[in-house]
N, C-alpha and C positions, 0 to 999 in steps of 0.2 A: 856134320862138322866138317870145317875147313882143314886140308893139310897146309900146312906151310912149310917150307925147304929154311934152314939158314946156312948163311955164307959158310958160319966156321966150319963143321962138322958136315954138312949135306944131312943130318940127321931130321926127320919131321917130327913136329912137336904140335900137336891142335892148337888149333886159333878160334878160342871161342865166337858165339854168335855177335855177346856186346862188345869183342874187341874189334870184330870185322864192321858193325857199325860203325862203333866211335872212327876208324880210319873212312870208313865211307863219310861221317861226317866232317870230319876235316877237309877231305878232298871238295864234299859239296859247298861248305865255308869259304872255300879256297875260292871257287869259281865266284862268288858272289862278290870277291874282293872289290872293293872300290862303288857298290852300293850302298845303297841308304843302310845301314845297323836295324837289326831287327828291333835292339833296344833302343835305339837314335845314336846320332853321333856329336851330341849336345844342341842339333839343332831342335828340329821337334821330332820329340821320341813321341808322338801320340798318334804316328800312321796307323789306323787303325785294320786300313785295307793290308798292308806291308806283313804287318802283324798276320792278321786272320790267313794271309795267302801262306805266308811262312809255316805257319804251325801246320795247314794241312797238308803242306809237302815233305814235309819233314820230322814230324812228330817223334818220330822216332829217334830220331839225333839227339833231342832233347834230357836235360838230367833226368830223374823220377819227379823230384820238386822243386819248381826256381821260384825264388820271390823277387822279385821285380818292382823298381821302383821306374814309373816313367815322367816323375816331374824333373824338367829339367836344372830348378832354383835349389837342390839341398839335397842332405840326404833324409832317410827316414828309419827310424826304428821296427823293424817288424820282426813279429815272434809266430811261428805256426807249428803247429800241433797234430799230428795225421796218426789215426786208431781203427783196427778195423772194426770190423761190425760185431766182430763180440768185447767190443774195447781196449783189446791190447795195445800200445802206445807204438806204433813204428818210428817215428819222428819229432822229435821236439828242440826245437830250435831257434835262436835268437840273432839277427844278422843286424847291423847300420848297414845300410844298404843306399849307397849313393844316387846322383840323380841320373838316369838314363842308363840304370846299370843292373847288374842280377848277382844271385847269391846261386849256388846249387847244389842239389844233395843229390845223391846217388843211391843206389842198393835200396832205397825204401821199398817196392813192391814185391813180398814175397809170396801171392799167391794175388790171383787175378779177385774181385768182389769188389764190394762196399766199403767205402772210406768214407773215415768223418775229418774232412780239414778245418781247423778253426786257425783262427788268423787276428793278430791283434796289433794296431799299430801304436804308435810310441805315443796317442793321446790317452789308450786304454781301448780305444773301439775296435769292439770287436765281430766278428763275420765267420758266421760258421754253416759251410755249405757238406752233403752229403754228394759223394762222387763216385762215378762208378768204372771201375779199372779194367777195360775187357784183355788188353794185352799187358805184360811185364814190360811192353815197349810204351808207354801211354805216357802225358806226361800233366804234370798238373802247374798251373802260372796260378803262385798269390803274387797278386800285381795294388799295388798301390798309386793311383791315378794322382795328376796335377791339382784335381778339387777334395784332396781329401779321403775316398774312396776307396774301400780295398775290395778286390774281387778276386774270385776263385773261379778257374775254367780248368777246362781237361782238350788235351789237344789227344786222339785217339792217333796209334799208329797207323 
């Protein structure tokens, strides 16, 4: 665990592990300022390289679950659903989720295993992949593509 000093008092208070991310994630955001959006920047959000290089450098920055839509004409409806392996429900959730843009949940992973995420977009189609979480830093993209498509990937810390 981090100490951290504050101005008013000099007194130390811990700085947890996902708070010293989240600030390391911003900082790494920060430098990237004025690139291409991992999500797009209404131009085309469908860099696939962009994407794939992001997530392995940074997985860890990421919510527990973003749903992602990467068409840039609309937004989309999507609902996902994440239970562990003995089916206790950790997530269920229902976002509009615009075009080149993300929803994100946080605090879903409480113990590292087997996850079943099912994913349904606003025609009713639905996609149900089993995923497997080696760290509480892991992150899982329902992404809903330009032709229709929803997929489920895991970007590992």
């Amino acid at each position: 665990m981090v100490r951290a000093t504050t101005n008013d008092d000099d007194s130390t208070q811990p700085l947890s592990r996902r708070r010293l991310l989240a600030a390391s994630g911003t900082a790494a955001l920060a430098g990237l300022a004025g690139c291409a959006s991992i999500l797009g920047d209404g131009g085309d959000c469908n860099d696939d390289a962009l994407v794939a290089d992001a997530g392995d450098a940074m997985a860890s920055e990421f919510a527990d679950v973003t749903l992602r839509n990467r068409a840039n004409d609309g937004a989309v409806e999507l609902t996902v659903e994440v239970r562990t392996a003995d089916g206790s429900r950790v997530l269920d959730a229902a976002a509009t989720v615009d075009g080149c843009s993300a929803r994100e949940y946080d605090e879903v992973w409480a113990s590292t295993g087997e996850y079943t995420v099912t994913s349904t977009d606003g025609d009713g189609a639905e996609t149900t992949s089993t995923v497997s979480v080696d760290s509480l830093d892991d992150s899982v993209w329902v992404t809903a593509a330009d032709d229709g498509s929803v997929e489920v990937d895991v970007l590992h810390a």
